[in-house]
C-alpha positions as CSV (number, residue, x, y, z in Angstrom):
1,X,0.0,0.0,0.0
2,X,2.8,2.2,0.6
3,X,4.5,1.3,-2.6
4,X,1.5,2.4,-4.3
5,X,0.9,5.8,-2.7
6,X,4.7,6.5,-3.5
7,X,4.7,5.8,-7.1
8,X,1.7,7.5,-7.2
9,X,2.7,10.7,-6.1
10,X,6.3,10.1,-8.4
11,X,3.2,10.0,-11.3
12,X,1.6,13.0,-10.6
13,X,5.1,14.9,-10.1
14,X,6.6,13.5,-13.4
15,X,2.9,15.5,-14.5
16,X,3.8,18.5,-13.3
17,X,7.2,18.4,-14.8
18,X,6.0,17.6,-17.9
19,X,3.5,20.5,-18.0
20,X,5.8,23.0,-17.0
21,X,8.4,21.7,-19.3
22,X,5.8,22.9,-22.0
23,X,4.8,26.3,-21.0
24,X,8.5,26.9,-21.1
25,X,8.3,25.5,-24.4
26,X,5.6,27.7,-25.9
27,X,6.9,30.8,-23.9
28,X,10.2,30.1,-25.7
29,X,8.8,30.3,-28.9
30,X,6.8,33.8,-27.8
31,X,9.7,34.8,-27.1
32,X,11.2,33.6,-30.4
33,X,8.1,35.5,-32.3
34,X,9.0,38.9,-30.2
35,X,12.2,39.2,-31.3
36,X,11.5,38.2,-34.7
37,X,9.1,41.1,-34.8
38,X,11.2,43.6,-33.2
39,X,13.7,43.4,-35.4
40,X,11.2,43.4,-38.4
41,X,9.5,47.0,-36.9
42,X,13.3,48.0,-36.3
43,X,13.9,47.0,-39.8
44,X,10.6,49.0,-40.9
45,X,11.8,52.4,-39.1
46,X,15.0,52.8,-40.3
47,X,13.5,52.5,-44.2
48,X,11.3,55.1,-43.3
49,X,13.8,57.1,-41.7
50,X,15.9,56.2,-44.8
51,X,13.6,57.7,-47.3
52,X,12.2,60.6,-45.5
53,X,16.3,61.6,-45.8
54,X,16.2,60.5,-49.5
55,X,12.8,62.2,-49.8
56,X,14.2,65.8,-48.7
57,X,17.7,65.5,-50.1
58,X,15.2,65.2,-53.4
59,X,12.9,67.8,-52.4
60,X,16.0,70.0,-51.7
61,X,17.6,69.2,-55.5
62,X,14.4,70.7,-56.8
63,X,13.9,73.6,-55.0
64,X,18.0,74.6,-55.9
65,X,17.2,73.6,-59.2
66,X,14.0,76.0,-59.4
67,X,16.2,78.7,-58.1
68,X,18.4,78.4,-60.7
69,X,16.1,78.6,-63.4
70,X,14.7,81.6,-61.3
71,X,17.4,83.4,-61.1
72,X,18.0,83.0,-64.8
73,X,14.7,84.4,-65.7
74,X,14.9,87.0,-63.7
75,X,18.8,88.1,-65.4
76,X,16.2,87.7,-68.7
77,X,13.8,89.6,-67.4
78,X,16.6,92.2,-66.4
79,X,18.0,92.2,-69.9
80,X,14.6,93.2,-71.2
81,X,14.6,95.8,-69.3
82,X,17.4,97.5,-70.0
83,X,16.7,96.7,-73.9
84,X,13.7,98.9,-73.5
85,X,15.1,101.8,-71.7
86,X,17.6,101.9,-74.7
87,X,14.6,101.8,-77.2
88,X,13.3,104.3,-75.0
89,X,16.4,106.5,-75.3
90,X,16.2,106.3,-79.3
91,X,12.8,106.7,-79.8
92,X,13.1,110.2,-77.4
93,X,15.8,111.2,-79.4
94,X,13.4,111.1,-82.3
95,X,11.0,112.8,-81.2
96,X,13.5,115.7,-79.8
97,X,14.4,115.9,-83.4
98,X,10.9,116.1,-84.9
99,X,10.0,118.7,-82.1
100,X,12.5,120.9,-82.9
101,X,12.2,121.1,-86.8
102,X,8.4,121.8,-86.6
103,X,9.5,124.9,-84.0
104,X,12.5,126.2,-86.3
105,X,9.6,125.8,-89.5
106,X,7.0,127.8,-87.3
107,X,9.6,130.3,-86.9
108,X,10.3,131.0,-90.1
109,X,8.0,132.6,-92.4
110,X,10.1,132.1,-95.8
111,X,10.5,128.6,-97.5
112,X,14.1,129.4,-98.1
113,X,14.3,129.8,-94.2
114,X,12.4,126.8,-93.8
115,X,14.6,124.6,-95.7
116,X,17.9,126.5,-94.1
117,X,16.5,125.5,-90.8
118,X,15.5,122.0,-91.2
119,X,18.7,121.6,-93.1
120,X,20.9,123.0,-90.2
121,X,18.7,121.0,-88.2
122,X,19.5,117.3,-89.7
123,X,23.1,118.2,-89.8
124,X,23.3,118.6,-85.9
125,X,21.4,115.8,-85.9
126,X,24.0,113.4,-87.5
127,X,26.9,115.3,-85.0
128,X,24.7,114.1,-82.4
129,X,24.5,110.6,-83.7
130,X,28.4,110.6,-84.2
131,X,28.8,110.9,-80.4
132,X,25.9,108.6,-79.0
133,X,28.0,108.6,-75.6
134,X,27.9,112.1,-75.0
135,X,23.9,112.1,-75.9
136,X,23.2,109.6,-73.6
137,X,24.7,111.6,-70.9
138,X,23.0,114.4,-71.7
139,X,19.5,113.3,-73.0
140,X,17.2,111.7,-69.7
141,X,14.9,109.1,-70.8
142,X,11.4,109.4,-69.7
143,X,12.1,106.5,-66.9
144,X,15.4,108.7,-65.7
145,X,13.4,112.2,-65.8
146,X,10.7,110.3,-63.8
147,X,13.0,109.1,-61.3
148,X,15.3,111.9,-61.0
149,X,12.0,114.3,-60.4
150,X,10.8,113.8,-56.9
151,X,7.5,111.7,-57.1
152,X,4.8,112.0,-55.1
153,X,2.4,109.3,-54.9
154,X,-0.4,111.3,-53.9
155,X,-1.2,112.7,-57.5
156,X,-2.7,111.3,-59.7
157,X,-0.2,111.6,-62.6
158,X,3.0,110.1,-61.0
159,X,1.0,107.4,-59.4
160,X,0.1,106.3,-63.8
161,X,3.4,107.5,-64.7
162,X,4.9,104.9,-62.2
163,X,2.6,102.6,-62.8
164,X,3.0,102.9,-66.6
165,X,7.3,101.6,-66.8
166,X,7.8,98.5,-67.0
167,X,11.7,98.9,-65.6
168,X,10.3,100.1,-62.2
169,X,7.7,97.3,-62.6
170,X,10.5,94.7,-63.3
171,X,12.5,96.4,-60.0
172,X,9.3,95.8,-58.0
173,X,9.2,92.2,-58.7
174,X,12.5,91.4,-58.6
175,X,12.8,92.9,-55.4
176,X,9.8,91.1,-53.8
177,X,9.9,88.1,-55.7
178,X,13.6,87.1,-55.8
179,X,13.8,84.0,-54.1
180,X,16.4,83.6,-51.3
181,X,16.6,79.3,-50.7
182,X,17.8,78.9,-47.1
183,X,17.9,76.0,-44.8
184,X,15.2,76.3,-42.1
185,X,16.8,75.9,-38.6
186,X,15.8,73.7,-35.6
187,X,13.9,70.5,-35.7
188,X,13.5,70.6,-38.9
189,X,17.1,71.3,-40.3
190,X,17.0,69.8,-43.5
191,X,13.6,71.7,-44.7
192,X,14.3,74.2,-47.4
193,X,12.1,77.6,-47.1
194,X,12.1,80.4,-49.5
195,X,12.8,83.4,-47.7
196,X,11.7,86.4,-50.2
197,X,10.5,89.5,-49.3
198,X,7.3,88.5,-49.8
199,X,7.9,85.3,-47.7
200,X,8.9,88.0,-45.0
201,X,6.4,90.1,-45.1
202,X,3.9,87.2,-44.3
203,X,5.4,85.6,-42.3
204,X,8.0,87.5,-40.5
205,X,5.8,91.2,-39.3
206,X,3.9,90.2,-36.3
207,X,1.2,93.1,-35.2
208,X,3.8,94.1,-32.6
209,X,6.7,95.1,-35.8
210,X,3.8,96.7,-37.5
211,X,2.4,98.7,-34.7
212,X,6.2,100.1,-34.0
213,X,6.8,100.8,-37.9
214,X,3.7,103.0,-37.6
215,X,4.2,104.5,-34.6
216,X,7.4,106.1,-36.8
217,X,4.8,108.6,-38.4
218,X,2.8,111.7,-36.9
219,X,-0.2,110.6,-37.7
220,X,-2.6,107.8,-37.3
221,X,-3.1,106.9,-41.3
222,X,0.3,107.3,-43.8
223,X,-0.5,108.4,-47.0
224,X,1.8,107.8,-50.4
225,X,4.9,109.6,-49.0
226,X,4.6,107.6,-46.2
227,X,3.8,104.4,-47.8
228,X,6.7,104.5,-50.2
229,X,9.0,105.3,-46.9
230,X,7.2,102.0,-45.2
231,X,8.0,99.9,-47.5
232,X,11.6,100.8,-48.4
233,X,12.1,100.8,-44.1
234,X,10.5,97.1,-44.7
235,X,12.9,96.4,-47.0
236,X,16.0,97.6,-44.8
237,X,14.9,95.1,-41.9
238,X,14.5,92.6,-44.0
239,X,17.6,93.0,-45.9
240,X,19.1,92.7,-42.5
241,X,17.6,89.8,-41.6
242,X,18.3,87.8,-44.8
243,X,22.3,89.1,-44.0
244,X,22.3,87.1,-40.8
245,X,20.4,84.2,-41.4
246,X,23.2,83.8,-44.7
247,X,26.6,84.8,-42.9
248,X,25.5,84.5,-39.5
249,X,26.7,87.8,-39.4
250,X,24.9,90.0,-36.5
251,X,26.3,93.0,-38.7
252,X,24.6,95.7,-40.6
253,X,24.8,95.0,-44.8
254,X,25.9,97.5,-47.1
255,X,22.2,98.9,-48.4
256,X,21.8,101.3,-51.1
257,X,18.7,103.4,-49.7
258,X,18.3,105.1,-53.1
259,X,18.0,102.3,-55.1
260,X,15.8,100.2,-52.6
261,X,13.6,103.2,-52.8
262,X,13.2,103.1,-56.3
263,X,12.3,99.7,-56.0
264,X,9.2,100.3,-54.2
265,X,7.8,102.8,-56.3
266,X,6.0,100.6,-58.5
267,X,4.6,98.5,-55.7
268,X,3.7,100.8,-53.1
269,X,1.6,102.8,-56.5
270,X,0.1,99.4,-57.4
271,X,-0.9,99.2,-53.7
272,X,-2.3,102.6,-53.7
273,X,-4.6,102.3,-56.9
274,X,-5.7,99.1,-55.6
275,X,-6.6,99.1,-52.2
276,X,-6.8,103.2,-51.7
277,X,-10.1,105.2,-51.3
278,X,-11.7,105.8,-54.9
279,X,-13.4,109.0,-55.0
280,X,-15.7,110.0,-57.7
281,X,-13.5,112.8,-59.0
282,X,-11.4,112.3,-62.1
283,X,-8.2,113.7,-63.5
284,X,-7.0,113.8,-66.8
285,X,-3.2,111.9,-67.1
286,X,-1.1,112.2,-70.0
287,X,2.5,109.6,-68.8
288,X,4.9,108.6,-71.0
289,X,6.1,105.0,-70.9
290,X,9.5,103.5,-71.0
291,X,9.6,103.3,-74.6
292,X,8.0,107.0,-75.1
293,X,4.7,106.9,-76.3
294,X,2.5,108.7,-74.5
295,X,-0.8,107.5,-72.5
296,X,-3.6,110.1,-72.3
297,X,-6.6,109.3,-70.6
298,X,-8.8,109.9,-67.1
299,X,-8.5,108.2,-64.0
300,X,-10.4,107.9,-61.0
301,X,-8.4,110.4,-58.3
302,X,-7.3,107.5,-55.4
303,X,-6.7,108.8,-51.9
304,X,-4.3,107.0,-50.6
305,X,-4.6,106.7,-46.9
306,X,-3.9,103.6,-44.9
307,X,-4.7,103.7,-41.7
């Protein structure tokens, strides 16, 4: 009886063995299956992280790339330009020429005098011709008369005169538009942003930097004077900022006010005919454009005040 109770209990031990021996068994193989799956998601995250590098590296390619072609269209668009300021410069010198033989025919009363004159008249002509550098120095284009005069973008007539060049047009744009490809800083550091002006002013002028760019005139709306002096002081802070986000540099850039100026005539008269105060009163314009022909017609007086 003993014997039996003995090797009984030996059986049911040898069962308990056995059953633990196979929930080691299948928690080995778990164990197998979790570390066959953690290396599969481990796997899985570095291809992703892999091609997200590839996938900015690429998107990077094509935004330099763009810039290229960019730039290149804006050295077209800059070539144009100064093609049709010389064009300009011809055709004024033209009609120079025709003005004053009608005056020295008006003058003259005789036919004999008539002939004398406009004779005497083509012969200073072709001097003049002979020494194109001197003429050039000497003869303003429209664009250069317009530029030189002091404009005030409060009339009517230099707001269409500005607004009818196409070289302070293509200054305008290149000035805003220019793109300026720079690699965004912080998490992020391998996004690409564009950093134009116009990026800038979006993105850059919180209501505080607007408030203290205001506060820099008398009164509480700015008119065209003051608009044109806005935007070229826009245009200093952001020149500044583009400097140091380049060279790191904490410096001030070289800046050519005058020409920076110039730049925003186009723009800040586009701005003022399109979102000023449009009164019922008219004025009638004659401007002449780059290539001097003259544009006569009546337009709607504008107020422009921005408040």
């Amino acid at each position: 009886m003993a014997c039996l109770t003995f090797f009984g209990s030996v059986a049911k031990e040898q069962e308990s063995i056995n059953e633990l021996n196979s929930k080691i068994a299948t928690l080995q193989q778990e164990n197998q299956r979790l570390k066959q799956r953690n290396q599969e998601l481990s796997a899985t995250i570095n291809n992703d992280e892999v091609n997200e590098v590839s996938h900015l590296r690429q998107q990077r390619d094509r935004l330099l790339q763009k810039n290229k072609e960019l730039l290149v269209k804006l050295d077209e668009a800059q070539n144009l330009a100064i093609q049709a300021q010389r064009k300009a410069e011809e055709l004024r010198k033209q009609m120079q020429l025709q003005s004053s033989t009608h005056m020295h025919i008006h003058d003259h009363g005789d036919k004999k005098g008539k002939s004398a004159m406009v004779h005497e008249d083509t012969k200073k002509a072709q001097v003049s011709d002979a020494h194109v550098n001197d003429e050039e120095k000497t003869t303003p284009t429209p664009v250069q008369e317009t530029q030189e005069r002091k404009l005030n973008l409060n009339r009517v007539q230099d707001q269409i005169m500005v607004l009818s060049s196409e070289l302070m047009r293509h200054k305008s744009l290149l000035f805003v538009c220019k793109p300026q490809y720079l690699q965004k800083t912080g998490d992020n550091s391998n996004e690409i942003v564009n950093f134009s002006f116009l990026h800038f002013l979006q993105t850059s002028l919180s209501d505080k930097v607007v408030d203290q760019l205001f506060g820099k005139f008398k009164s509480n709306a700015v008119d065209g004077k003051d608009l044109l002096n806005l935007l070229t002081l826009s245009g200093v802070i952001y020149s500044v900022k583009l400097h140091k986000m380049q060279t790191g540099d904490n410096g001030k850039p070289k800046l050519n006010l005058n020409a920076m100026k110039q730049s925003m005539h186009h723009l800040a008269a586009y701005i003022i005919r399109k979102f000023g105060h449009k009164t019922d009163e008219t004025e009638h314009v004659t401007a002449i454009d780059d290539y001097g022909q003259m544009k006569s017609d009546s337009f709607h007086v504008i107020k422009a005040q921005f408040e």
